[in-house]
C-alpha positions in Angstrom: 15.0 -62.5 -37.1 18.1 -64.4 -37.0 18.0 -68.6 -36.9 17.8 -70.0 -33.2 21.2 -71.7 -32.0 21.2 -75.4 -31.3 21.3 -77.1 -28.2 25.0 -77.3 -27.6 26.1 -74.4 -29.8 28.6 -71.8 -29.1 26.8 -68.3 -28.4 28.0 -65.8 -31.0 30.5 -62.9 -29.4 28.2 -60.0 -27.6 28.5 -57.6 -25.3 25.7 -56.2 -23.2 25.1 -54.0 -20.4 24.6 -55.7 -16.6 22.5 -54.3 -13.9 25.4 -53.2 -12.5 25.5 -50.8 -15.3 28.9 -52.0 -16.7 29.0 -53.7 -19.8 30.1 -56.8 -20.1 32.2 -59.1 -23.1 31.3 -62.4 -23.4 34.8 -63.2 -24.7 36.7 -61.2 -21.9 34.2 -63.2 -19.1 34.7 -66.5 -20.7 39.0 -65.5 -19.9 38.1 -65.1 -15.5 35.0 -68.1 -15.3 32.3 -70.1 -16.7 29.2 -68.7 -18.2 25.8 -70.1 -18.2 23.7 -68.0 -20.5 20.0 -68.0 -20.4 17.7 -66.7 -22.5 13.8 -65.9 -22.5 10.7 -63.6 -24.0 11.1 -60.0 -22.3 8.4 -59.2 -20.2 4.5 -58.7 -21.7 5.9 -60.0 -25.1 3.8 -63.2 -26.8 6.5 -66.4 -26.4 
């Protein structure tokens, strides 16, 4: 498991796919607006 970020830390360059079903760049987003990025535990996972 990799090492949480800290507060205030740059998220690392990722990709991932929306609901929309496109897939989305962090970088290439970050060129047309802000980005808030949240993360949490999945669904029926401990945490």
């Amino acid at each position: 498991m990799n090492e949480p970020l800290a507060v205030g830390s740059k998220a690392p360059p990722f990709t991932a796919q929306a609901s929309d079903g496109k897939t989305y760049s962090l970088a290439e987003v970050l060129k047309q607006r802000h980005v808030a990025l949240v993360f949490y535990p999945g669904n029926n996972t401990p945490g």
